[in-house]
FIKOLZA-1660 file (N, C-alpha, C; in steps of 0.1 Angstrom, whole numbers, plus 5000, padded with zeros to 4 digits):
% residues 228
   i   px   py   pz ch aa at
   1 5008 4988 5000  A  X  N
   1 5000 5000 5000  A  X CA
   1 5009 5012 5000  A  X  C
   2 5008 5020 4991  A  X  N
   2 5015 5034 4987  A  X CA
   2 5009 5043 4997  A  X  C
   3 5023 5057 5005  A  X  N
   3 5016 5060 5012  A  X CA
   3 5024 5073 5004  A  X  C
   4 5015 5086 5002  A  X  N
   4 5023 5096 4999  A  X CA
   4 5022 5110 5009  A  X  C
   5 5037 5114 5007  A  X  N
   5 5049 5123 5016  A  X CA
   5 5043 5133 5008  A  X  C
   6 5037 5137 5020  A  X  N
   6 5041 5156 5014  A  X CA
   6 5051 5165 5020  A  X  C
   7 5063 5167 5017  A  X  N
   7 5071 5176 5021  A  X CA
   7 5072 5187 5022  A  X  C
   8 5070 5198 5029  A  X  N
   8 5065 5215 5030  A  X CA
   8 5084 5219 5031  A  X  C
   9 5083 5223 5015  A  X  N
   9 5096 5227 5015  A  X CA
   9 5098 5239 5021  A  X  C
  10 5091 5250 5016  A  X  N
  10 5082 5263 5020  A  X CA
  10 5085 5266 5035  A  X  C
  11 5077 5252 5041  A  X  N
  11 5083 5254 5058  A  X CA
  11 5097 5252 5063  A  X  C
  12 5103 5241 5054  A  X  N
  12 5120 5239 5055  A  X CA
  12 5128 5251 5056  A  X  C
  13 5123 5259 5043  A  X  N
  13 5131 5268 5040  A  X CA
  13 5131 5286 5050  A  X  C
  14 5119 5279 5053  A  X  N
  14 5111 5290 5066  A  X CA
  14 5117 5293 5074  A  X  C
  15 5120 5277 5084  A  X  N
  15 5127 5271 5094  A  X CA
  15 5138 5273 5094  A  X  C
  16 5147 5272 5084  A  X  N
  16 5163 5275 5084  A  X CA
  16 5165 5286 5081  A  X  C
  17 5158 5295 5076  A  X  N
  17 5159 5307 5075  A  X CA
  17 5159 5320 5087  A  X  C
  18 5151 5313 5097  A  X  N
  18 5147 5315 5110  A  X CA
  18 5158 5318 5118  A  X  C
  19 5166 5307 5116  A  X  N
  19 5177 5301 5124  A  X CA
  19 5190 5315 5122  A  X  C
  20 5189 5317 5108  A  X  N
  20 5197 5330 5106  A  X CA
  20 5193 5341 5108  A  X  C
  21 5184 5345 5114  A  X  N
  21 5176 5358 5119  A  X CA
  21 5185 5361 5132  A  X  C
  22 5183 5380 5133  A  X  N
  22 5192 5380 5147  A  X CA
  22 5203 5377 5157  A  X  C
  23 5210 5366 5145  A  X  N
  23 5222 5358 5154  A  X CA
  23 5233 5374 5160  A  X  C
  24 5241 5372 5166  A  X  N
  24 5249 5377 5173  A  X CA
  24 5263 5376 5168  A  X  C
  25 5266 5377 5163  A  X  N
  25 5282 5384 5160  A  X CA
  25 5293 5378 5171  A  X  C
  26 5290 5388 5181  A  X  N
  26 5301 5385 5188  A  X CA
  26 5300 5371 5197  A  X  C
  27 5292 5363 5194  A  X  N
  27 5286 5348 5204  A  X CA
  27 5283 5343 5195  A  X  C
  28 5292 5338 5188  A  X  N
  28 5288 5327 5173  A  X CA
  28 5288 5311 5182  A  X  C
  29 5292 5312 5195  A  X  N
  29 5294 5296 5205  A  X CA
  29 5278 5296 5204  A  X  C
  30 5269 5304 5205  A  X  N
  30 5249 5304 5210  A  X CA
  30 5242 5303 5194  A  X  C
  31 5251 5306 5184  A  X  N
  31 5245 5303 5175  A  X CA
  31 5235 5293 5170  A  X  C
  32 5225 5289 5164  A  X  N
  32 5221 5274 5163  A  X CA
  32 5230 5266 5155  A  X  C
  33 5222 5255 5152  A  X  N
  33 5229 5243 5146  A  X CA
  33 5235 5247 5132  A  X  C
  34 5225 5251 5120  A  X  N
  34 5227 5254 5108  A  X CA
  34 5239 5263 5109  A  X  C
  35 5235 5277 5115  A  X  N
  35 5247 5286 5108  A  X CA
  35 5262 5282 5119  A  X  C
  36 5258 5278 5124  A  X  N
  36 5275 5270 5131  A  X CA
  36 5279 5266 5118  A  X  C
  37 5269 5254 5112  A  X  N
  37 5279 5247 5106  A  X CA
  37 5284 5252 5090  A  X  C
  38 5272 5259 5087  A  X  N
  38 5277 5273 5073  A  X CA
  38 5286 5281 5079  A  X  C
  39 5289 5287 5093  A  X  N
  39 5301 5293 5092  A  X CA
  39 5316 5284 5092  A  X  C
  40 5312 5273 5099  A  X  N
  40 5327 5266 5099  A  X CA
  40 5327 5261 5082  A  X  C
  41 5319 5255 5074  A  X  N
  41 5317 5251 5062  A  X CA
  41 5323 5264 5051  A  X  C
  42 5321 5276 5060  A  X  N
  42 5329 5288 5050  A  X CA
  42 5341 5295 5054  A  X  C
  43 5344 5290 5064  A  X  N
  43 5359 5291 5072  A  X CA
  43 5368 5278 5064  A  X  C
  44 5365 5266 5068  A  X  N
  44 5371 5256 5059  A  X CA
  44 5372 5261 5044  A  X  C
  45 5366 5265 5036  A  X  N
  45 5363 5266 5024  A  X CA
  45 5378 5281 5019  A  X  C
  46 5373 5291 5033  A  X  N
  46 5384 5302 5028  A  X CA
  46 5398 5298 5029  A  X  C
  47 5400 5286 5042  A  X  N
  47 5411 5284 5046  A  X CA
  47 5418 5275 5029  A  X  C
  48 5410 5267 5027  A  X  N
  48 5411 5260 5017  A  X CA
  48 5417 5269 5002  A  X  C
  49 5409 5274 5004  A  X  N
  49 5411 5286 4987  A  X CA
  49 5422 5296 4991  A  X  C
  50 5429 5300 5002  A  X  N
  50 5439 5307 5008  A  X CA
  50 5454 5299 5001  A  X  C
  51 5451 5285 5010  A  X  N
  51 5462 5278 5010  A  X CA
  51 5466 5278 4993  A  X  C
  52 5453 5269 4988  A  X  N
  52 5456 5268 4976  A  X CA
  52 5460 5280 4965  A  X  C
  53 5458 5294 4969  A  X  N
  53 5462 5302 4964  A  X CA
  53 5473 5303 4961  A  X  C
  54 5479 5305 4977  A  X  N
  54 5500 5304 4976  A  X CA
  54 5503 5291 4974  A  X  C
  55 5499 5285 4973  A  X  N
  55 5509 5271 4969  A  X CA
  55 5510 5276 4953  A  X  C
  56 5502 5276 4945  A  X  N
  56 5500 5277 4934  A  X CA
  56 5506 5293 4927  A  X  C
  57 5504 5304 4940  A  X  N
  57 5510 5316 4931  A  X CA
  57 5529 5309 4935  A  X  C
  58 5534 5303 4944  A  X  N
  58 5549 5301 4950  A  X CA
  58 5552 5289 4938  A  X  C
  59 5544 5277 4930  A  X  N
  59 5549 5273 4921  A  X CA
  59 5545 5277 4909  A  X  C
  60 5542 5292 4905  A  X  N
  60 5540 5298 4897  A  X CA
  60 5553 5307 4892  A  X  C
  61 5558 5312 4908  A  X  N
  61 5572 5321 4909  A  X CA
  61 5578 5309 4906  A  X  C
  62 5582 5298 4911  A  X  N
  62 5590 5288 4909  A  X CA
  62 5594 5288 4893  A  X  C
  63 5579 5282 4885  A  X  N
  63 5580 5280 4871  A  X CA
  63 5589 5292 4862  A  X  C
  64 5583 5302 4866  A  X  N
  64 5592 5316 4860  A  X CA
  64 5601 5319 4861  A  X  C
  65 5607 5312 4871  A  X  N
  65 5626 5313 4873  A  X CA
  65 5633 5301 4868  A  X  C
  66 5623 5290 4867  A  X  N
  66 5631 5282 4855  A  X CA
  66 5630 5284 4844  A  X  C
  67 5618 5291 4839  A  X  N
  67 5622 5293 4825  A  X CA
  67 5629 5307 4818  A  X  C
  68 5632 5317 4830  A  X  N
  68 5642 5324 4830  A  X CA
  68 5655 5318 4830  A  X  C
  69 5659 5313 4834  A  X  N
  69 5670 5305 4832  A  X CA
  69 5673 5294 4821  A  X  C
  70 5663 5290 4820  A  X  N
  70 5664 5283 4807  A  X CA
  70 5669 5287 4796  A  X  C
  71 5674 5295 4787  A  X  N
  71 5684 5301 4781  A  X CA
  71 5693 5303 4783  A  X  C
  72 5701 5305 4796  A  X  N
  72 5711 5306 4801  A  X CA
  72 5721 5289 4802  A  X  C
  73 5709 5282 4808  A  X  N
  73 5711 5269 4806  A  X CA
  73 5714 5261 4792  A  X  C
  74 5703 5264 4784  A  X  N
  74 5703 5259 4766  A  X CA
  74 5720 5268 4762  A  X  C
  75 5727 5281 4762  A  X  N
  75 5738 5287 4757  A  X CA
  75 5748 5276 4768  A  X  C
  76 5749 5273 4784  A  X  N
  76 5759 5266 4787  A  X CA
  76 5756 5254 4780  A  X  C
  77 5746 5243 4778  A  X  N
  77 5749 5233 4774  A  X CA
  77 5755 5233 4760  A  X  C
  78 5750 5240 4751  A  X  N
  78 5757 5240 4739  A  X CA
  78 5775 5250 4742  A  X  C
  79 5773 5254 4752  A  X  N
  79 5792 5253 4752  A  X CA
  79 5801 5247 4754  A  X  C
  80 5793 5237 4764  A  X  N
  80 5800 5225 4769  A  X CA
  80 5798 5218 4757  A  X  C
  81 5787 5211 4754  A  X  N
  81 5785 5206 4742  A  X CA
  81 5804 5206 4730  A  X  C
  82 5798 5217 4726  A  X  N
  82 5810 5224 4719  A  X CA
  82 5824 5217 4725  A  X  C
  83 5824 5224 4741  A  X  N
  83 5842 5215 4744  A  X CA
  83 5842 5200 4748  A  X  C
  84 5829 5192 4749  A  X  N
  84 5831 5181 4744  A  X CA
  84 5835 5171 4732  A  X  C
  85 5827 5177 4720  A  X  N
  85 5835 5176 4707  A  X CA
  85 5849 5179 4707  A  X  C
  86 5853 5194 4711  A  X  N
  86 5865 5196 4708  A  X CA
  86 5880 5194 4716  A  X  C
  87 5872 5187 4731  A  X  N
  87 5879 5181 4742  A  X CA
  87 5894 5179 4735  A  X  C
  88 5895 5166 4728  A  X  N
  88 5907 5162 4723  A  X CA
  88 5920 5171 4718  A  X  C
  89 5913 5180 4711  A  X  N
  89 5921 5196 4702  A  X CA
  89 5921 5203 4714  A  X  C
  90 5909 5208 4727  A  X  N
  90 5913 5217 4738  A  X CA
  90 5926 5211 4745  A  X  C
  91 5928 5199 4747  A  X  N
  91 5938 5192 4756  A  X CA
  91 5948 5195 4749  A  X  C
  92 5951 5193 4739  A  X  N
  92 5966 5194 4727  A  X CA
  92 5970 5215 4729  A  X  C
  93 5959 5220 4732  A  X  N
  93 5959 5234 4732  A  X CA
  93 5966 5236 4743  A  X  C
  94 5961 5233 4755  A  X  N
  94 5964 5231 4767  A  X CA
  94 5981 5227 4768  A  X  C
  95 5984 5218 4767  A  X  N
  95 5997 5212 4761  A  X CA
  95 6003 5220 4755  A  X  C
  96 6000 5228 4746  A  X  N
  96 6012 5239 4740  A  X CA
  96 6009 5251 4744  A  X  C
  97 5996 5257 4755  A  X  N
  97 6002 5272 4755  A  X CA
  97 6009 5266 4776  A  X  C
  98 6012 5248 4778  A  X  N
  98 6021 5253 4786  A  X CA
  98 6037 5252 4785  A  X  C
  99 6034 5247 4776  A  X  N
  99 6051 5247 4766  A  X CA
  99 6053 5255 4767  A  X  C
 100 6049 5269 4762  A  X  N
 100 6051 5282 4756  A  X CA
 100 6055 5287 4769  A  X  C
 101 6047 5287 4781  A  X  N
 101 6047 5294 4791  A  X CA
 101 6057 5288 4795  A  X  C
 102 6064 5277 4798  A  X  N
 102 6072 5272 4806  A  X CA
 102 6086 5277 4796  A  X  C
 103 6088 5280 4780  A  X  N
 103 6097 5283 4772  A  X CA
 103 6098 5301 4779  A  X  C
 104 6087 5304 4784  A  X  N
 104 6093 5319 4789  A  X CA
 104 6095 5321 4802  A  X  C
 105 6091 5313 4807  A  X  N
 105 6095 5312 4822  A  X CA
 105 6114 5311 4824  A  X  C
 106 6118 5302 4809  A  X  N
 106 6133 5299 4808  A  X CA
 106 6140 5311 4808  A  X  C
 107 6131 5324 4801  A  X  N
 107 6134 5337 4798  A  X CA
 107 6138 5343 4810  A  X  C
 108 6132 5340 4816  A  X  N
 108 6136 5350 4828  A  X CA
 108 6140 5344 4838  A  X  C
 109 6154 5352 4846  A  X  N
 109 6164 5345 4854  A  X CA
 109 6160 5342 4867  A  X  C
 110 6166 5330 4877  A  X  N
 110 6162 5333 4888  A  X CA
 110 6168 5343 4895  A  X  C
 111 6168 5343 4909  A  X  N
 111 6167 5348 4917  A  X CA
 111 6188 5353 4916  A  X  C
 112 6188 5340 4914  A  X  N
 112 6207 5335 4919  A  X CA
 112 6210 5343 4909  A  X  C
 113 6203 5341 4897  A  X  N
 113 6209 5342 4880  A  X CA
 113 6214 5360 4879  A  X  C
 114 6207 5370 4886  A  X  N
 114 6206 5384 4884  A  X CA
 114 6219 5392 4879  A  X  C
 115 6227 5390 4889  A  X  N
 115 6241 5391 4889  A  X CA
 115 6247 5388 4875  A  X  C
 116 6247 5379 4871  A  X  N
 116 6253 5375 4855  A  X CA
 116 6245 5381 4843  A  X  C
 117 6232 5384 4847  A  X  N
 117 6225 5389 4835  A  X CA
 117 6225 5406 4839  A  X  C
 118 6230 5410 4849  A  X  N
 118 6239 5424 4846  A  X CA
 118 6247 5425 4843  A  X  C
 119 6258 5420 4848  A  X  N
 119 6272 5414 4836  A  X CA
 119 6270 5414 4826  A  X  C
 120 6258 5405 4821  A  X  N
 120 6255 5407 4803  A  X CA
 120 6253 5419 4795  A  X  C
 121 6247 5427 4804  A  X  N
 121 6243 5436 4801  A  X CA
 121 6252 5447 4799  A  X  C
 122 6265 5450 4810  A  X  N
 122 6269 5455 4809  A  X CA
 122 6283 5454 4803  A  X  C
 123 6286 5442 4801  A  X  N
 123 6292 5439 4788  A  X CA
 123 6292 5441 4774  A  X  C
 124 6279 5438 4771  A  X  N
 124 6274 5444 4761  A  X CA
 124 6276 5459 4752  A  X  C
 125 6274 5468 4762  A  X  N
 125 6278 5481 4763  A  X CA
 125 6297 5478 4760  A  X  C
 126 6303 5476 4768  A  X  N
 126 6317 5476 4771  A  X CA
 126 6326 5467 4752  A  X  C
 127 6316 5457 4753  A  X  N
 127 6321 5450 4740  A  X CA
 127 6319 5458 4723  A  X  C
 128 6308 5469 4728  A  X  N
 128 6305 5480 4712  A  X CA
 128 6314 5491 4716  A  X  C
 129 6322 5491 4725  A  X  N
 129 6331 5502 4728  A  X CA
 129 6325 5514 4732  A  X  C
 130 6314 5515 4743  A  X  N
 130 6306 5524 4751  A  X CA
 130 6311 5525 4760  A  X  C
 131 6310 5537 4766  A  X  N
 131 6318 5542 4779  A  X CA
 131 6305 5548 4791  A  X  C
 132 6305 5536 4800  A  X  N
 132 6296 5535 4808  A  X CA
 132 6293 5553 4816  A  X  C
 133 6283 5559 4817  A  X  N
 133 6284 5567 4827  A  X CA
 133 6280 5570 4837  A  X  C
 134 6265 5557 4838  A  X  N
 134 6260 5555 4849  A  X CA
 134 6253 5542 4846  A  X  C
 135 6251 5532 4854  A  X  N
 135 6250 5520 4855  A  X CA
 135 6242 5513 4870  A  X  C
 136 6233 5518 4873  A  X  N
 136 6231 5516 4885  A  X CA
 136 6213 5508 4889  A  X  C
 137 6214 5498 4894  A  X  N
 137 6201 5490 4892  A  X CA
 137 6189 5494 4904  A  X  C
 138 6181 5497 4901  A  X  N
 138 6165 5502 4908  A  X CA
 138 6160 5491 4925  A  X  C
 139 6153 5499 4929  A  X  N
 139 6147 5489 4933  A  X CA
 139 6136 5476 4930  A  X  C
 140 6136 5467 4931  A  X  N
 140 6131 5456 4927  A  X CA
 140 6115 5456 4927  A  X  C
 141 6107 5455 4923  A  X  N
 141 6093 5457 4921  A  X CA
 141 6091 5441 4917  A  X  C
 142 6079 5438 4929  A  X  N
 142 6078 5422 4929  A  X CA
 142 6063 5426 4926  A  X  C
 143 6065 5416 4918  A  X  N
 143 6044 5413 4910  A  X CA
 143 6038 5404 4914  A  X  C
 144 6030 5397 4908  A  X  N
 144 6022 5384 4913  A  X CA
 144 6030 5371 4915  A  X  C
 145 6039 5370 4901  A  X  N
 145 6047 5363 4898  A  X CA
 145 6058 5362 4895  A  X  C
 146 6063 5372 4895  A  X  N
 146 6074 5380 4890  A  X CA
 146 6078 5392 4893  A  X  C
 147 6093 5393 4893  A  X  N
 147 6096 5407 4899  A  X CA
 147 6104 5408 4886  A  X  C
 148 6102 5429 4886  A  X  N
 148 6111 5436 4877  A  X CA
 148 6120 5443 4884  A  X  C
 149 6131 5444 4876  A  X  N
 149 6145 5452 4885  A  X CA
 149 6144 5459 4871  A  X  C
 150 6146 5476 4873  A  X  N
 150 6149 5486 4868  A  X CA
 150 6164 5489 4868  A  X  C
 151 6168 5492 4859  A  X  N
 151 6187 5500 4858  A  X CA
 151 6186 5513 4854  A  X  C
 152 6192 5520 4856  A  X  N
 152 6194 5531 4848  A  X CA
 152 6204 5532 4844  A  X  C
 153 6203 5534 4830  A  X  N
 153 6217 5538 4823  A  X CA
 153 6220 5550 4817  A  X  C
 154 6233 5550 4817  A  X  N
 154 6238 5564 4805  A  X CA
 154 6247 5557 4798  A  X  C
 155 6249 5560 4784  A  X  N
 155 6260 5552 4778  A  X CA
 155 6268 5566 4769  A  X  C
 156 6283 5565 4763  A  X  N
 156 6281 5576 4757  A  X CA
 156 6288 5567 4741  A  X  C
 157 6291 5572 4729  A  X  N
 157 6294 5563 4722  A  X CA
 157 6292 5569 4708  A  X  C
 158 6299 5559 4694  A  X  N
 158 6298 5566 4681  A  X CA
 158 6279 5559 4678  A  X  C
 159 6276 5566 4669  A  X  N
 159 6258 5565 4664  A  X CA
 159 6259 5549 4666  A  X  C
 160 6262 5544 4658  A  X  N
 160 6262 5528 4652  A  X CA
 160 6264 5522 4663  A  X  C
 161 6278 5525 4673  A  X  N
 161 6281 5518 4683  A  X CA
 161 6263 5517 4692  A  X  C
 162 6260 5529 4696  A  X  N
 162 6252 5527 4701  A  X CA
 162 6236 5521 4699  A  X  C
 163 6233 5518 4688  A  X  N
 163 6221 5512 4683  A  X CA
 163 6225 5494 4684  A  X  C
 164 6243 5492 4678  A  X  N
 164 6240 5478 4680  A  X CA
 164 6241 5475 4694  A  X  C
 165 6245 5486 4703  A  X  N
 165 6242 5480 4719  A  X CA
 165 6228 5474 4726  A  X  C
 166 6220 5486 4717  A  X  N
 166 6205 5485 4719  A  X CA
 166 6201 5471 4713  A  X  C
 167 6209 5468 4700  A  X  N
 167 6205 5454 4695  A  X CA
 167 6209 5440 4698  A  X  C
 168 6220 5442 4710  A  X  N
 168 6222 5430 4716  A  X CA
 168 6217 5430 4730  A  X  C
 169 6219 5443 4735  A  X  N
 169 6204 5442 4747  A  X CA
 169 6191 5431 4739  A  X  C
 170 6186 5438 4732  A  X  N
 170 6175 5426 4726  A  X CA
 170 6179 5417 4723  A  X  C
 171 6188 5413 4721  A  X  N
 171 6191 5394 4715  A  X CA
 171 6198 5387 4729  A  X  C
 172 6197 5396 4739  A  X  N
 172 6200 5381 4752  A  X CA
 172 6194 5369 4750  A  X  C
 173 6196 5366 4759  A  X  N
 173 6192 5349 4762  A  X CA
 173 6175 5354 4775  A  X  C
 174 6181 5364 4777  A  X  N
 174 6172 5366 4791  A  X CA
 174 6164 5379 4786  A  X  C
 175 6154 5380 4791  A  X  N
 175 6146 5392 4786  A  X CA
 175 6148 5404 4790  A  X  C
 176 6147 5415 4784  A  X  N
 176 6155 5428 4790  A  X CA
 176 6148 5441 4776  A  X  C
 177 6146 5449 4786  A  X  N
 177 6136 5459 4775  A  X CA
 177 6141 5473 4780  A  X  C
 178 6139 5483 4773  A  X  N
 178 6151 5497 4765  A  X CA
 178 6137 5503 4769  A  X  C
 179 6135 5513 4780  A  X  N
 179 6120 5520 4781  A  X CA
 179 6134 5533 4781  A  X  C
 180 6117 5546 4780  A  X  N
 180 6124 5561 4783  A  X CA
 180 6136 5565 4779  A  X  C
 181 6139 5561 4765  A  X  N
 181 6154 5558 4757  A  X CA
 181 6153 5576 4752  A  X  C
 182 6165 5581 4748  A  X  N
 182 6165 5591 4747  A  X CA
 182 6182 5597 4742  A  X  C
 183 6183 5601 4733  A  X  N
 183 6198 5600 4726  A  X CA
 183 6201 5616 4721  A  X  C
 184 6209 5622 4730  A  X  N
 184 6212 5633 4724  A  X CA
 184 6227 5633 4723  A  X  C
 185 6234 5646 4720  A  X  N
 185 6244 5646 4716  A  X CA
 185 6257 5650 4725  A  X  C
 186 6265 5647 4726  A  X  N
 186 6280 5653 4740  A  X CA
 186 6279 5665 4741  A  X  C
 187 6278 5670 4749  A  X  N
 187 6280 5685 4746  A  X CA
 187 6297 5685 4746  A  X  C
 188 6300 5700 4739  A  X  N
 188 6316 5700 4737  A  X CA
 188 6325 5685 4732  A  X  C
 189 6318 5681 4725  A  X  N
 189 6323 5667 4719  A  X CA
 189 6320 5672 4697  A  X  C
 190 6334 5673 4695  A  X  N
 190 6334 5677 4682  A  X CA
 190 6333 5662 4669  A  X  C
 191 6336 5652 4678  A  X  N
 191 6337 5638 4675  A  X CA
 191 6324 5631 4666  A  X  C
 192 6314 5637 4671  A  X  N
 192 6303 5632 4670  A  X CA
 192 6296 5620 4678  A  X  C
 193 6301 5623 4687  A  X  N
 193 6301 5608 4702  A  X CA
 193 6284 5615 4707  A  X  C
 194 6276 5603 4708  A  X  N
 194 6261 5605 4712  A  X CA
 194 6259 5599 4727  A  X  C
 195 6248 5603 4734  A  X  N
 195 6247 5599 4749  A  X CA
 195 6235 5593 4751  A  X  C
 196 6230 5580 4754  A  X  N
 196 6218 5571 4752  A  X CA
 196 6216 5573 4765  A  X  C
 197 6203 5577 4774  A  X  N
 197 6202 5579 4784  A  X CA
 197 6189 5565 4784  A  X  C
 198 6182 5557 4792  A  X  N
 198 6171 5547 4791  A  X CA
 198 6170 5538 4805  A  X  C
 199 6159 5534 4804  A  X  N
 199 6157 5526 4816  A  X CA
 199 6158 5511 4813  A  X  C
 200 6169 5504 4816  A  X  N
 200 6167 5489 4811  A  X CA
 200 6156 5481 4823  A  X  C
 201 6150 5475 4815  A  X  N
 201 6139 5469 4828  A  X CA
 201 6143 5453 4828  A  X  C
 202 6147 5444 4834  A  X  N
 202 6148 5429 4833  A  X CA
 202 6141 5423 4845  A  X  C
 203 6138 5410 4839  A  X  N
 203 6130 5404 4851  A  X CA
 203 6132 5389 4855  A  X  C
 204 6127 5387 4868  A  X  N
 204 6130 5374 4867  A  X CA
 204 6115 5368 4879  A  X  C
 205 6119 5356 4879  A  X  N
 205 6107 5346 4881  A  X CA
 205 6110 5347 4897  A  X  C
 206 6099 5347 4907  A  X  N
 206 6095 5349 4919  A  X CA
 206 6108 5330 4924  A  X  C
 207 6111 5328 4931  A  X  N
 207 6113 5313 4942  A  X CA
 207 6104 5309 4944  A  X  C
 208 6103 5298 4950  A  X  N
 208 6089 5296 4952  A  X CA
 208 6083 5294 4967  A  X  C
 209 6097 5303 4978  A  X  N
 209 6099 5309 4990  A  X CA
 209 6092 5321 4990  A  X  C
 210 6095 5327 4979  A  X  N
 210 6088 5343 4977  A  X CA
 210 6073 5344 4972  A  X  C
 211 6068 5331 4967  A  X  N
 211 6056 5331 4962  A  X CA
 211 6049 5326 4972  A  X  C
 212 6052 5317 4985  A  X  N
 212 6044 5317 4999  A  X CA
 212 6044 5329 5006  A  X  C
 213 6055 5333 5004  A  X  N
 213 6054 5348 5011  A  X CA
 213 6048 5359 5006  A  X  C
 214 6044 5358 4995  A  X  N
 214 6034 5369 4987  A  X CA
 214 6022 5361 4992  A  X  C
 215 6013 5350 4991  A  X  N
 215 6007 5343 4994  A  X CA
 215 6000 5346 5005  A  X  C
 216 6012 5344 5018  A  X  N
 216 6008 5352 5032  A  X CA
 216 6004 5360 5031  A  X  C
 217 6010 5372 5028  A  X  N
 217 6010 5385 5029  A  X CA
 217 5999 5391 5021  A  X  C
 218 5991 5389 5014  A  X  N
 218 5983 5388 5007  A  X CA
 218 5971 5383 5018  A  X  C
 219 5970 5367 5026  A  X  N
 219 5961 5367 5032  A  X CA
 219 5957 5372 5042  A  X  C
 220 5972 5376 5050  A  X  N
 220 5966 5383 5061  A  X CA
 220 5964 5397 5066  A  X  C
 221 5957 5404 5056  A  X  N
 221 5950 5412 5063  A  X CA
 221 5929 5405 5058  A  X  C
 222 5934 5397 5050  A  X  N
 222 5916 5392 5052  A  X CA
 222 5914 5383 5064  A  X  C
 223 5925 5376 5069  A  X  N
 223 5924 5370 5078  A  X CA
 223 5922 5380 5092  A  X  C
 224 5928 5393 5088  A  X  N
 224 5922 5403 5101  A  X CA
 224 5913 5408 5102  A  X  C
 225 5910 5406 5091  A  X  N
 225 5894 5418 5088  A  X CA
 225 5883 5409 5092  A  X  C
 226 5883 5392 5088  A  X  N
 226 5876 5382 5097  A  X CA
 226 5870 5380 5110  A  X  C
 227 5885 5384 5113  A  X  N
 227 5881 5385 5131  A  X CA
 227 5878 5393 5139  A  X  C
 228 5875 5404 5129  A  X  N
 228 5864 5414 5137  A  X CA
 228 5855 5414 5141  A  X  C
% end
């Protein structure tokens, strides 16, 4: 036997509508049943749509800085790329610019050697028949790797004499360079005798006593400024 329901929506809606009349704000604990659970049901809901916001705008930032980078990345791979093919030819490169460096390293004297490659020098002068008038070597200016010793010279001498002096200065064995060169003539010299005044610069290779000690010295003032 069929029994039929009549449902009074009309009153349902009456009813719960009721329920939201007059509630209190500041005493949402006395509220009734319904809007308790529509407020917590739209607290969950903001909390929900909050979270999901930043997660999604933070792997948003995320996405945009990899693909900012992405080109930067695509240009290193294809450089690497590049010195992987050419690995074999970079290594052989490698190999001869330290040949090279080690063939000039031969250039320049040690420490011991200085002594003899002034001798050279001032032999040089002595063997074109130049008459020394000052000869006297600078102080030593130490570089990273290398220190330069300055001389100053005066030479006095016929024209020729003194150019091929200048040209076996350049053909040592050891390197040696003719700066602030300057050639005028004797005064009271009817001869024709000229006077090479210049800075000969030579250099030579650090010990490898002097390159810890540049090393040190070098670290420690960062090592003071640390420990402040």
């Amino acid at each position: 036997m069929a029994r039929n329901v009549n449902i009074d929506l009309g009153g349902l809606f009456e009813r719960a509508a009721s329920q939201f009349r007059g509630l209190n704000p500041n005493e949402p604990g006395q509220w009734p049943p319904l809007p308790k659970a529509a407020a917590w049901a739209a607290a969950a809901a903001a909390v929900v749509l909050l979270g999901w916001f930043v997660i999604v705008s933070s792997a948003n930032d995320e996405l945009q800085l990899e693909r900012d980078r992405e080109p930067a990345l695509k240009a290193e791979f294809r450089n690497k790329l590049g010195q992987a093919v050419n690995l074999t030819e970079l290594r052989k490169q490698k190999l001869q610019v330290q040949e090279y460096v080690t063939q000039l390293e031969r250039q320049l004297p040690g420490k011991a050697e200085m002594d003899a490659l002034l001798s050279d020098i001032n032999q040089a002068g002595l063997g074109r028949g130049l008459q020394f008038e000052l000869f006297r070597p600078g102080q030593v200016e130490v570089k990273d790797y290398y220190a330069e010793l300055p001389i100053a010279i005066k030479v006095s001498g016929r024209y020729h004499d003194v150019g091929a002096f200048a040209a076996d200065v350049a053909n040592l064995s050891r390197i040696v360079t003719l700066q602030n060169l300057t050639i005028t003539q004797v005064p009271r010299d009817t001869s024709g005798l000229l006077a090479m005044e210049a800075t000969a610069r030579t250099y030579r290779y650090l010990d490898p006593t002097e390159v810890e000690e540049r090393r040190k010295a070098a670290s420690a003032p960062k090592k003071k400024g640390g420990g402040k």
